[in-house]
TIMI-2910 file (N, C-alpha, C, CB; in pm, 1 decimal, decimal comma, always signed):
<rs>
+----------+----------+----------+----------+----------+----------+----------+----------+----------+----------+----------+----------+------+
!      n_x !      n_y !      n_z !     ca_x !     ca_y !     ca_z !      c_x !      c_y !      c_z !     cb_x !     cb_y !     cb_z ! resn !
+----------+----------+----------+----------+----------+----------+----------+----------+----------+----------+----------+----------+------+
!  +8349,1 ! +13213,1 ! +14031,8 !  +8300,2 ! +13320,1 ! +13949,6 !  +8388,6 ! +13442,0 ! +13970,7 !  +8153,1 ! +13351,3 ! +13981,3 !  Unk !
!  +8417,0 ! +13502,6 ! +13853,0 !  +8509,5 ! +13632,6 ! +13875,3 !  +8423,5 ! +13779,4 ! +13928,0 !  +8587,6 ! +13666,8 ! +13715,1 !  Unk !
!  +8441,1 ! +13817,2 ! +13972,0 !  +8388,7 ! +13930,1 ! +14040,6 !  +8485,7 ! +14048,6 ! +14009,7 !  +8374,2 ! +13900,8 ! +14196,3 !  Unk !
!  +8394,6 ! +14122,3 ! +13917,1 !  +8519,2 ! +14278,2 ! +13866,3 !  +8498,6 ! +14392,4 ! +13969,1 !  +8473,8 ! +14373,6 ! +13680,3 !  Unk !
!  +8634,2 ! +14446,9 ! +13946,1 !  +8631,1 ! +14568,6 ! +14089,5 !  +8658,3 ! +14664,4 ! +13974,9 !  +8776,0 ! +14565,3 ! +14253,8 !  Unk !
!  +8614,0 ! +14749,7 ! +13955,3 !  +8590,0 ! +14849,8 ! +13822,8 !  +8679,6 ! +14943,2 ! +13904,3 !  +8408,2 ! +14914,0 ! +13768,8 !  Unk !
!  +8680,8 ! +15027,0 ! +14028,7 !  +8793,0 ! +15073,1 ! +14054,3 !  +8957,2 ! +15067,0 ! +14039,3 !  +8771,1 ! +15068,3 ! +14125,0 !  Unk !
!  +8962,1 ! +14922,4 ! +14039,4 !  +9063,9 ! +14896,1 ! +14059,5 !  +9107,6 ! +14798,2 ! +13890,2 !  +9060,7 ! +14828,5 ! +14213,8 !  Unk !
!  +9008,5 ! +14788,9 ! +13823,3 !  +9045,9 ! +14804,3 ! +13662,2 !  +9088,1 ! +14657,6 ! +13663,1 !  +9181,9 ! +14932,1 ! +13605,9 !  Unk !
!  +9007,6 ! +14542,0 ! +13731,2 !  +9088,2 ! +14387,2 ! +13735,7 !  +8968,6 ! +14313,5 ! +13813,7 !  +9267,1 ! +14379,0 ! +13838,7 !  Unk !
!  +8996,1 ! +14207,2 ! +13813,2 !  +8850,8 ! +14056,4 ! +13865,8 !  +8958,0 ! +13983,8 ! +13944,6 !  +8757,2 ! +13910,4 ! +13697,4 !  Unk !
!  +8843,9 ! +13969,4 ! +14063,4 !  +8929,1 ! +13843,3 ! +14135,5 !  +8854,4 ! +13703,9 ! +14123,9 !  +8950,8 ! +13872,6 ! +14306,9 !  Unk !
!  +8902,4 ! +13617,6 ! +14163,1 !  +8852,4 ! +13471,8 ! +14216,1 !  +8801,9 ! +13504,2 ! +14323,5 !  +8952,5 ! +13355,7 ! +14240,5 !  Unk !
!  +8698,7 ! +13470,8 ! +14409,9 !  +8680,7 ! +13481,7 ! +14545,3 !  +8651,0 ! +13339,2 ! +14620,4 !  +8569,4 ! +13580,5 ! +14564,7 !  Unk !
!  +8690,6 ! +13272,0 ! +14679,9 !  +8664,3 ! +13160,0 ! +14741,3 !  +8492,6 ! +13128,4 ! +14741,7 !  +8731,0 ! +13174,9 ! +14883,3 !  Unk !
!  +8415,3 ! +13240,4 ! +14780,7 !  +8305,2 ! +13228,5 ! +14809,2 !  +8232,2 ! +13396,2 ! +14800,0 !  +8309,4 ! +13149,1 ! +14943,1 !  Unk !
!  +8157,2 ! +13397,0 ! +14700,5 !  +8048,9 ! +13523,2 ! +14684,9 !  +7930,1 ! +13469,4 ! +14704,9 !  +8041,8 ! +13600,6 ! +14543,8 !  Unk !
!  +7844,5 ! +13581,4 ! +14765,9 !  +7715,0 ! +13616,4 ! +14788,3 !  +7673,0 ! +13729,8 ! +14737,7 !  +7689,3 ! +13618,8 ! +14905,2 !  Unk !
!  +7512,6 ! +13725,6 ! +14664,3 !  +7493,3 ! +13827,2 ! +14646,2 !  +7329,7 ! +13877,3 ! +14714,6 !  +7525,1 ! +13832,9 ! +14507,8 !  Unk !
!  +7305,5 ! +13936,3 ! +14773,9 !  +7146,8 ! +13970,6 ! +14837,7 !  +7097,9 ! +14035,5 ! +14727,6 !  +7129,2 ! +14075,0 ! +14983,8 !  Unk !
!  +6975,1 ! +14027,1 ! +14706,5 !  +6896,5 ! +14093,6 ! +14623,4 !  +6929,1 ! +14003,3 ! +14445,3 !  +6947,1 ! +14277,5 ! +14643,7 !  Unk !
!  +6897,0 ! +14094,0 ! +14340,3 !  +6956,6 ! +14025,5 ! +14205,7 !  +7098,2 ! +14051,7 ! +14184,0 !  +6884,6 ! +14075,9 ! +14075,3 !  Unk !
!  +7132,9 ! +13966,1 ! +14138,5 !  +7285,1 ! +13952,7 ! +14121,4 !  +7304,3 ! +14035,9 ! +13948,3 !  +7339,4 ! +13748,7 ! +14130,0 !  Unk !
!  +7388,3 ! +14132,8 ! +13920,5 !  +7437,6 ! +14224,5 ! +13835,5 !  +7560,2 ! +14170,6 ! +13770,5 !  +7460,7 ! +14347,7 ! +13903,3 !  Unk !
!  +7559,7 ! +14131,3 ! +13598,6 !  +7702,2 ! +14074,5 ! +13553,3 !  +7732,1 ! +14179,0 ! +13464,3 !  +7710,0 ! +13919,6 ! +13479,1 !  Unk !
!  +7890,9 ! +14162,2 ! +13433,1 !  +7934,7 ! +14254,5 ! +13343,3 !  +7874,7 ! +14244,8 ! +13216,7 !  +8065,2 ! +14248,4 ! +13330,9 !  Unk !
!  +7817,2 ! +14108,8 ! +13142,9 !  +7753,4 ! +14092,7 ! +13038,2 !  +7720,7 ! +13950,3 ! +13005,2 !  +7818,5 ! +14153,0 ! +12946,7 !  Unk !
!  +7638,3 ! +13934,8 ! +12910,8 !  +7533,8 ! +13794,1 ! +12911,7 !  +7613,9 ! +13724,7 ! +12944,6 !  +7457,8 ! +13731,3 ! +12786,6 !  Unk !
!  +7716,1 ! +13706,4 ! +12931,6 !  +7791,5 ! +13560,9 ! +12949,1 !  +7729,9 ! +13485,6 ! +13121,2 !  +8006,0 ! +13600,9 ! +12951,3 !  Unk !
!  +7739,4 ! +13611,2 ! +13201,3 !  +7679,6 ! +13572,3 ! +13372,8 !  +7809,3 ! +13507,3 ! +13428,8 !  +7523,2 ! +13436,3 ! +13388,0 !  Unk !
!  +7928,0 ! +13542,8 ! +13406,4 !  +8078,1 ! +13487,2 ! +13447,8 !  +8146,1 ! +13562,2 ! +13498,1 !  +8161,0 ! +13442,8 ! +13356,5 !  Unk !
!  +8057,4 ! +13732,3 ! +13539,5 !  +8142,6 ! +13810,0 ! +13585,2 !  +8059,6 ! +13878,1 ! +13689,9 !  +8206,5 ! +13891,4 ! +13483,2 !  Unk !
!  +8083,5 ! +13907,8 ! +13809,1 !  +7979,8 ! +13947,3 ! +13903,7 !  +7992,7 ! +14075,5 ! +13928,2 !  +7978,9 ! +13878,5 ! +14024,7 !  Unk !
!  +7922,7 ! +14186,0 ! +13947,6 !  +7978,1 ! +14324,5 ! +13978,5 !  +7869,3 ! +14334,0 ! +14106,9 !  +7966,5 ! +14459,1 ! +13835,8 !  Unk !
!  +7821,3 ! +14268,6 ! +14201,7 !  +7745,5 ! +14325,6 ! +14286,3 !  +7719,1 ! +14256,9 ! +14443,1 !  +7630,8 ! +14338,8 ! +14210,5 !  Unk !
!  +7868,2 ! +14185,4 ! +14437,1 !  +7883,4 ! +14121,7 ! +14554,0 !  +7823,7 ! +14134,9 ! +14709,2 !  +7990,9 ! +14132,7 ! +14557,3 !  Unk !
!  +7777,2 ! +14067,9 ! +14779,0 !  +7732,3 ! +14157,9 ! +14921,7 !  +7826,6 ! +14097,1 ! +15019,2 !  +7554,1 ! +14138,0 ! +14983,6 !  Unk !
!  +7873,3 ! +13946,8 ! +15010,6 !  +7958,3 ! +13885,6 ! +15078,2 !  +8042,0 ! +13794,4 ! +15033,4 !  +7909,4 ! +13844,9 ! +15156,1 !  Unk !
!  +8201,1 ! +13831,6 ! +15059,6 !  +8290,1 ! +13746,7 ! +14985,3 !  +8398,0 ! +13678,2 ! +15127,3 !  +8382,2 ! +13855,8 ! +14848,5 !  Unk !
!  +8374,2 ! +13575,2 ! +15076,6 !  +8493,2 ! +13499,5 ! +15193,2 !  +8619,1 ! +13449,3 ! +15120,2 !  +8426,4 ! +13347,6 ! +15278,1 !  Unk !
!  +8723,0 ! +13486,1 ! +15223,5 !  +8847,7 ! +13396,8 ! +15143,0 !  +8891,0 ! +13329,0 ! +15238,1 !  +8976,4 ! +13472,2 ! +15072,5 !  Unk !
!  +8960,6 ! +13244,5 ! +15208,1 !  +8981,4 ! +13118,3 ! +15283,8 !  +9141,3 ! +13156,7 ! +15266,6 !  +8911,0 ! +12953,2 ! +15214,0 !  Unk !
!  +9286,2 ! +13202,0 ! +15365,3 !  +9357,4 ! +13221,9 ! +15371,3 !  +9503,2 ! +13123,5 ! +15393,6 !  +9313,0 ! +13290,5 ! +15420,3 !  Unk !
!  +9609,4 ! +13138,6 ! +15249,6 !  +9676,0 ! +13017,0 ! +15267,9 !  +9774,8 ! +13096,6 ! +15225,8 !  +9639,0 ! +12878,0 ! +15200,3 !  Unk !
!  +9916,5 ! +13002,1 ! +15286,6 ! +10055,4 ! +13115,0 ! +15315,0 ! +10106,6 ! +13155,8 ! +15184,1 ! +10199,4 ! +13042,8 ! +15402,5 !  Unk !
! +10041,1 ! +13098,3 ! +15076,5 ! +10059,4 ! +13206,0 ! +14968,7 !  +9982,3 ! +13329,5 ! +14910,6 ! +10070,3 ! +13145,8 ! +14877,4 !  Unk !
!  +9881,8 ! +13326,6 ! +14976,8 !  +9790,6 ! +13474,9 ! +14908,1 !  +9748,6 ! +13556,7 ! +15077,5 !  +9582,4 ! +13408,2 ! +14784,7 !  Unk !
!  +9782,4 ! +13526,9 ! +15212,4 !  +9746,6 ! +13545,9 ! +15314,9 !  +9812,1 ! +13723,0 ! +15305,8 !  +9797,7 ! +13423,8 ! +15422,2 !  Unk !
!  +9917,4 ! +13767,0 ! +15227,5 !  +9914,1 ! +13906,6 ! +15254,7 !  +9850,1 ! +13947,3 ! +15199,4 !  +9998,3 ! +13975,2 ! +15248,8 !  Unk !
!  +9875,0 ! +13916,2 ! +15051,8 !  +9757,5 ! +13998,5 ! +14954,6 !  +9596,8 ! +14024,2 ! +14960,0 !  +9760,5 ! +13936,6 ! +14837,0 !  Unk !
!  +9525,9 ! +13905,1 ! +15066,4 !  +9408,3 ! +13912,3 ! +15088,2 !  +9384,5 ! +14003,6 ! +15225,4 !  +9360,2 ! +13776,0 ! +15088,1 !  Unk !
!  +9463,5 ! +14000,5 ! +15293,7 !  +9448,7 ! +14137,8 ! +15417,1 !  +9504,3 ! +14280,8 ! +15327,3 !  +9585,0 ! +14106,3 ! +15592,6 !  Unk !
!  +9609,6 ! +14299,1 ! +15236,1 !  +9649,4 ! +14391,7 ! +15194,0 !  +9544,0 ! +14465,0 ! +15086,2 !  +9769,0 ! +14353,7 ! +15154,4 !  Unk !
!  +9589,2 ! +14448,4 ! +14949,0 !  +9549,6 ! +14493,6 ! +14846,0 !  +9450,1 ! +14446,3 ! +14780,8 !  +9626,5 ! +14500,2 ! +14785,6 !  Unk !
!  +9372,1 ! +14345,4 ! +14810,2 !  +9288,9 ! +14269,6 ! +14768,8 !  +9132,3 ! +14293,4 ! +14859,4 !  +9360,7 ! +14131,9 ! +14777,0 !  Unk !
!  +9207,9 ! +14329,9 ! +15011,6 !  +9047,2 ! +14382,1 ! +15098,6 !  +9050,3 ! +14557,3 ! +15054,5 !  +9056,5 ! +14356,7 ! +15337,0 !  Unk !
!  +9152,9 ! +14574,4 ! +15010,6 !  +9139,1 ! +14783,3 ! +14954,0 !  +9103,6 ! +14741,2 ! +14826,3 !  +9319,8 ! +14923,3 ! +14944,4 !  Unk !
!  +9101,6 ! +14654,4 ! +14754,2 !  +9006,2 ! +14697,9 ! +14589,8 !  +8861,4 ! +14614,4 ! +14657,5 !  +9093,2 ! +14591,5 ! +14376,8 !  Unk !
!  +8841,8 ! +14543,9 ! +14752,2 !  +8698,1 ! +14487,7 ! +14759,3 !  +8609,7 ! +14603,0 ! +14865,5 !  +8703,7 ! +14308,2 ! +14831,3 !  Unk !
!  +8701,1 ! +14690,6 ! +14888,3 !  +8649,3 ! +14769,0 ! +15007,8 !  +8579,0 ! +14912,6 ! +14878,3 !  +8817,0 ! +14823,9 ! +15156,9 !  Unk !
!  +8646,0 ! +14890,2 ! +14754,1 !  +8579,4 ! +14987,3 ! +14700,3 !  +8438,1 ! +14956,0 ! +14627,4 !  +8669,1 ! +15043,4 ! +14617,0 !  Unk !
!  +8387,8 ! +14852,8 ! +14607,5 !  +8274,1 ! +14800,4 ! +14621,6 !  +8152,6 ! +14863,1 ! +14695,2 !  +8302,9 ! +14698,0 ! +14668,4 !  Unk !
!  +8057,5 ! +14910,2 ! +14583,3 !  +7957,9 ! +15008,1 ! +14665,5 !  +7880,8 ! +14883,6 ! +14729,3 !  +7847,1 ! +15130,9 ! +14561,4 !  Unk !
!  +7876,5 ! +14741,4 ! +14660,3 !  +7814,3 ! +14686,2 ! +14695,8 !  +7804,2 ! +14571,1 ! +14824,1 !  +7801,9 ! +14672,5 ! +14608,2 !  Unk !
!  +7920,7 ! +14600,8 ! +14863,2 !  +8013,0 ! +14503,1 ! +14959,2 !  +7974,5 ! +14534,1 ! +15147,3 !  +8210,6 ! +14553,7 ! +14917,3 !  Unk !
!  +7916,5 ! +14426,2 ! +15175,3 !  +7879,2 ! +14488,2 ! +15302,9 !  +8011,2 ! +14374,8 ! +15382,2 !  +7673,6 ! +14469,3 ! +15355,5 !  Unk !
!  +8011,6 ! +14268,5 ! +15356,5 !  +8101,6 ! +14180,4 ! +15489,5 !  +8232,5 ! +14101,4 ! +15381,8 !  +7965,3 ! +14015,0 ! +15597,5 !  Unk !
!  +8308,0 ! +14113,6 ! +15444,7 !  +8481,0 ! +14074,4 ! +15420,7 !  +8500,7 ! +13985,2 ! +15468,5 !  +8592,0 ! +14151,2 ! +15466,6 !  Unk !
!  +8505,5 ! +13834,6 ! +15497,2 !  +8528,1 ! +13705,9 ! +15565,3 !  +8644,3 ! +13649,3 ! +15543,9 !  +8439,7 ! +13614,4 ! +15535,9 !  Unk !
!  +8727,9 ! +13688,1 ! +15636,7 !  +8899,4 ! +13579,2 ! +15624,6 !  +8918,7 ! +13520,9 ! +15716,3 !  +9048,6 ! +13641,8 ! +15614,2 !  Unk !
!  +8934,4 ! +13358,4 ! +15624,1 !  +8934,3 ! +13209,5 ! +15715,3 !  +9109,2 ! +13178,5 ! +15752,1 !  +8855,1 ! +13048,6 ! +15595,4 !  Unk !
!  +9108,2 ! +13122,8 ! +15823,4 !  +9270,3 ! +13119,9 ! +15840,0 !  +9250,9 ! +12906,2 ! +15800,8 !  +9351,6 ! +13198,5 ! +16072,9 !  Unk !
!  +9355,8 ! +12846,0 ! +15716,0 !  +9362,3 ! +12764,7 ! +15710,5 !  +9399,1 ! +12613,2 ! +15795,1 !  +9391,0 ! +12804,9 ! +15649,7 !  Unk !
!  +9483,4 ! +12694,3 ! +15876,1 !  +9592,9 ! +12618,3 ! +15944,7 !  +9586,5 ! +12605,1 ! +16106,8 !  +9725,0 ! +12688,4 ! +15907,4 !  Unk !
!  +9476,7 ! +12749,1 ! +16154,0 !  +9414,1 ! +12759,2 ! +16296,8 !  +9294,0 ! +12831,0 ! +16290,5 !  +9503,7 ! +12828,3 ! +16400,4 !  Unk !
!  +9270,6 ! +12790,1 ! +16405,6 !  +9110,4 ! +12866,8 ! +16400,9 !  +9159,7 ! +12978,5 ! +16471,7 !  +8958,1 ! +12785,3 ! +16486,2 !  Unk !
!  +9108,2 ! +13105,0 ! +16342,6 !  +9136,9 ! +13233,3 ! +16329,4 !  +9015,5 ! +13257,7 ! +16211,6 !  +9305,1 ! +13264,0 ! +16290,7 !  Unk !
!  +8962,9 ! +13339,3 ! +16248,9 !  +8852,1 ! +13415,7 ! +16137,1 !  +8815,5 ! +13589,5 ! +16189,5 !  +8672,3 ! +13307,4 ! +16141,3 !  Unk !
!  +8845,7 ! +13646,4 ! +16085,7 !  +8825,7 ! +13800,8 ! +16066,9 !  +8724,4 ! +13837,7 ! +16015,3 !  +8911,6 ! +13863,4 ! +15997,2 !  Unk !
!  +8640,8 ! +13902,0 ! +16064,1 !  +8516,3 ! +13936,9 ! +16011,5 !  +8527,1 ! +14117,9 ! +15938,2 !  +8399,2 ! +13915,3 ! +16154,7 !  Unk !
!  +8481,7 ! +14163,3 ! +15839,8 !  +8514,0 ! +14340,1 ! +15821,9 !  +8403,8 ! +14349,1 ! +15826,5 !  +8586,2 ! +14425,1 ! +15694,1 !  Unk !
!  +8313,2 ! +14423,1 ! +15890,8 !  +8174,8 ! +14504,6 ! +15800,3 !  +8169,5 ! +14632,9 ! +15797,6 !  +8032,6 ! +14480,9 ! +15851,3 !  Unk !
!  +8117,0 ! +14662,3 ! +15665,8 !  +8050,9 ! +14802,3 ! +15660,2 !  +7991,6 ! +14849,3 ! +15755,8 !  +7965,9 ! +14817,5 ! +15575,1 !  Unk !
!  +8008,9 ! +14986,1 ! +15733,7 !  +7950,9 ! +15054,2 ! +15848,6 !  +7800,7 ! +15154,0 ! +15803,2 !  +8084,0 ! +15155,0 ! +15912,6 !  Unk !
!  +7730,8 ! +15195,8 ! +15829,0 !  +7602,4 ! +15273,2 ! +15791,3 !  +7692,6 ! +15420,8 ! +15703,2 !  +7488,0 ! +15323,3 ! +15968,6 !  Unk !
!  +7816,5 ! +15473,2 ! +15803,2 !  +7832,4 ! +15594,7 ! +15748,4 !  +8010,5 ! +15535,2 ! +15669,7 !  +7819,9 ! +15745,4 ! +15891,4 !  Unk !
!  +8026,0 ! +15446,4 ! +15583,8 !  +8091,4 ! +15396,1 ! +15486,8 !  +8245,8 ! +15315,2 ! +15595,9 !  +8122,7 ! +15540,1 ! +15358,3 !  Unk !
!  +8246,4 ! +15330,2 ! +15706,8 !  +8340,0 ! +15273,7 ! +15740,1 !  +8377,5 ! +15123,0 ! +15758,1 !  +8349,6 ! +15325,6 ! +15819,2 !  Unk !
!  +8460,5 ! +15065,9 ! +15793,0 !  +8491,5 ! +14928,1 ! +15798,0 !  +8516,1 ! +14867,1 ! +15943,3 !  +8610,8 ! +14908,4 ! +15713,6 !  Unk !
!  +8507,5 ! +14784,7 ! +15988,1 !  +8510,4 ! +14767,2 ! +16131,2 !  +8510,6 ! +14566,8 ! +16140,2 !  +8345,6 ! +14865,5 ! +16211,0 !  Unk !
!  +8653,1 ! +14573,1 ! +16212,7 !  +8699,2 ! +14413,2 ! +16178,7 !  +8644,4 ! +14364,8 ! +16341,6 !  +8916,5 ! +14381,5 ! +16135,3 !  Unk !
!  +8564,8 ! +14261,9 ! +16377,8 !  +8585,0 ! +14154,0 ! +16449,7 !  +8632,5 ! +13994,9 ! +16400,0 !  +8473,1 ! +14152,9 ! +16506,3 !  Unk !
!  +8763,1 ! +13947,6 ! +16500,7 !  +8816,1 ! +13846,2 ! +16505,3 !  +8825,9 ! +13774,5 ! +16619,9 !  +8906,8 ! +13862,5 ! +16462,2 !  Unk !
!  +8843,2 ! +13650,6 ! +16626,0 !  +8811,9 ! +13550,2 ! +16708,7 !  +8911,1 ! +13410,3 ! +16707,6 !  +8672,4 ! +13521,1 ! +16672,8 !  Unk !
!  +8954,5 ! +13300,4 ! +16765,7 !  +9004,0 ! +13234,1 ! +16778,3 !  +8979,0 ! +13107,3 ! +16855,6 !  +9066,3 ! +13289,1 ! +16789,8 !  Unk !
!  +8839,5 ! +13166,1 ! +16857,2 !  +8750,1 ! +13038,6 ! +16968,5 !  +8661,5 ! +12971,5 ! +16922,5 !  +8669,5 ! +13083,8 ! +17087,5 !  Unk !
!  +8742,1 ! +12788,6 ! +16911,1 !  +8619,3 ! +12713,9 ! +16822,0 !  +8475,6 ! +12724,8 ! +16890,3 !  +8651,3 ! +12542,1 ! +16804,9 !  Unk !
!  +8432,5 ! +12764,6 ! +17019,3 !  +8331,0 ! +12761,6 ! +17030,3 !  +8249,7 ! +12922,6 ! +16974,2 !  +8326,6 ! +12711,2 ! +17163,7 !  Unk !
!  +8277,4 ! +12976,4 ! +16948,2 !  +8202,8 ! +13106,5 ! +16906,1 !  +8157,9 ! +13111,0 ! +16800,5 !  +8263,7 ! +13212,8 ! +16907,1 !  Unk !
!  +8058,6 ! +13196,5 ! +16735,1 !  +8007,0 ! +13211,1 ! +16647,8 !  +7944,3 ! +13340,7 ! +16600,8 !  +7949,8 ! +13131,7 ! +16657,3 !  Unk !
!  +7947,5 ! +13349,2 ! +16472,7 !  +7973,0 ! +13476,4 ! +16392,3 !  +7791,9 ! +13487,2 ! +16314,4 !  +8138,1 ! +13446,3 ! +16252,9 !  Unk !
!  +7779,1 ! +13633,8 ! +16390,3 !  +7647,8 ! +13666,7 ! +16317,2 !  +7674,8 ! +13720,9 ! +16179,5 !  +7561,9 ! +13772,9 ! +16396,9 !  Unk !
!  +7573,9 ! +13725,0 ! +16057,9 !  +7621,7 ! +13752,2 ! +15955,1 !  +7483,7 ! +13804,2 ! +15896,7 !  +7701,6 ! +13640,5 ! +15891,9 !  Unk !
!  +7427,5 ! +13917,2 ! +15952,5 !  +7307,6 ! +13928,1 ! +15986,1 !  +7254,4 ! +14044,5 ! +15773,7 !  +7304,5 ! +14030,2 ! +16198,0 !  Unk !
!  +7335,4 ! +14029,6 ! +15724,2 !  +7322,5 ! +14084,1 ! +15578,3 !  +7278,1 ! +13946,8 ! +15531,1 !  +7470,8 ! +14155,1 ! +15496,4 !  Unk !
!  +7282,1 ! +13849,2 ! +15550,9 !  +7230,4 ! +13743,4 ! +15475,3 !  +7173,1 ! +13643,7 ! +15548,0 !  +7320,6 ! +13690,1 ! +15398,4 !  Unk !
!  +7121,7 ! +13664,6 ! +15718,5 !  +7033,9 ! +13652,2 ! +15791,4 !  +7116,1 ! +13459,3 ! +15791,6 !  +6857,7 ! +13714,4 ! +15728,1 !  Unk !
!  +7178,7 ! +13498,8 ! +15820,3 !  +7257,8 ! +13348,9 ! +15887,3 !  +7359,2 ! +13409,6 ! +16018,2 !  +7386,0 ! +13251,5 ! +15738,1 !  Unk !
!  +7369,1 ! +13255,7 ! +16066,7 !  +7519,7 ! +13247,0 ! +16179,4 !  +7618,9 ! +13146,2 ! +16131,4 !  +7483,0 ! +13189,2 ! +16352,7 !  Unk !
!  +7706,0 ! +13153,3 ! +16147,5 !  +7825,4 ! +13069,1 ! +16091,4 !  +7900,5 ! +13065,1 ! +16236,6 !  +7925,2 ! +13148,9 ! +15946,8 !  Unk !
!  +7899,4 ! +12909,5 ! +16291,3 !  +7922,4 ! +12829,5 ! +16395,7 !  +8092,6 ! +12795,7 ! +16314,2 !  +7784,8 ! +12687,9 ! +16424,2 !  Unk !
!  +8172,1 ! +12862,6 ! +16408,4 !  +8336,0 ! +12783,5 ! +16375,8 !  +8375,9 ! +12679,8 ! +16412,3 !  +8444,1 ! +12837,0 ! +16418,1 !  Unk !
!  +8280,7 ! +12567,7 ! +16500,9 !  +8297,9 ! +12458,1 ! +16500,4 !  +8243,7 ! +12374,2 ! +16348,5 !  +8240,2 ! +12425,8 ! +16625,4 !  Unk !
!  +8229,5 ! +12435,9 ! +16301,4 !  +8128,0 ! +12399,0 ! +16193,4 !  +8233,7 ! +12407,4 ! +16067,3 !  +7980,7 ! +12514,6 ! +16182,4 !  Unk !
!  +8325,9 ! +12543,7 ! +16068,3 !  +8372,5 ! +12568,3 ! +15965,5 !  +8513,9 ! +12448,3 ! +15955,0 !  +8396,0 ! +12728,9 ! +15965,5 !  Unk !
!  +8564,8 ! +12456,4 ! +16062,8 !  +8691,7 ! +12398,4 ! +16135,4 !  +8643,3 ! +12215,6 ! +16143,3 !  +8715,4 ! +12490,7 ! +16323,8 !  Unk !
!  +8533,1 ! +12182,8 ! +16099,2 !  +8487,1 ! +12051,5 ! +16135,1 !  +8589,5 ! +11942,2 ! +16079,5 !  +8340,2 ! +12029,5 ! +16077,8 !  Unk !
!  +8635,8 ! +11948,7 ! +15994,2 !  +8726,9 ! +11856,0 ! +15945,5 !  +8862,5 ! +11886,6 ! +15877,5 !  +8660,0 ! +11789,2 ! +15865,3 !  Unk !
!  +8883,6 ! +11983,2 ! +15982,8 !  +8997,9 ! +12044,1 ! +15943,3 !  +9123,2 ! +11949,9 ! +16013,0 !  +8991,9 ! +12204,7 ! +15990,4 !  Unk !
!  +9261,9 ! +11863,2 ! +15954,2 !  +9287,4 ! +11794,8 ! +16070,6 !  +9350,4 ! +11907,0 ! +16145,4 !  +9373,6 ! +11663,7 ! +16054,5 !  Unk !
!  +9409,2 ! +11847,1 ! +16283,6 !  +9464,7 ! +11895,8 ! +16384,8 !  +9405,6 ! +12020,8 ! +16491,8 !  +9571,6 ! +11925,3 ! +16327,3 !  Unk !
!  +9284,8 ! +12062,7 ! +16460,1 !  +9234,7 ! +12151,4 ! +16467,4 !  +9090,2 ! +12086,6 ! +16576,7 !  +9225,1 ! +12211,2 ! +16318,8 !  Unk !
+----------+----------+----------+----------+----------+----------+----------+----------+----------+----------+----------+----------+------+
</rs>
């Protein structure tokens, strides 16, 4: 589903959106999301700058955007961003298949043995 960033005047793909509460589209069609709460991208050596670069600064302008999730493909590596109460951003990352990531805006945990489960070599 495309998800429009009205700041930034363009829609991305997102690997994976969430939305808490009712979900808000640009119009009946329901193909365009404007009210994201959690978007994950799953990071591969062709979009891996653009999704730390210019792509987390147009999702960061999102009034509605509380958590930023970047998966690393190739190792277990996951970046977590969240909002902050007084608008800031604040990254925890990790590299340990045994750890696990609270994700407490949508009242889950996400186990990286879990994510990494059939990943080979990993």
């Amino acid at each position: 589903m495309l998800v429009r960033i009205p700041a930034a005047g363009l829609g991305t793909y997102p690997d994976l959106a969430v939305v808490c509460g009712e979900p808000q589209f640009e119009d009946d069609a329901e193909d365009t999301l404007l009210n994201p709460t959690l978007i994950i991208e799953v990071l591969s050596p062709s979009t891996e700058d653009y999704d730390h670069g210019k792509k987390l600064a147009h999702y960061r302008s999102l009034p509605s955007l509380e958590v930023y999730l970047l998966v690393a493909q190739d190792e277990v590596h996951v970046e977590l961003f969240e909002r902050q109460s007084d608008n800031r951003w604040v990254l925890s990352e990790t590299r340990d298949l045994e750890e696990t990531l609270d994700l407490p805006v949508i009242g889950a945990t996400l186990a990286l043995a879990d994510v990494y489960d059939r990943v080979p070599g990993i």
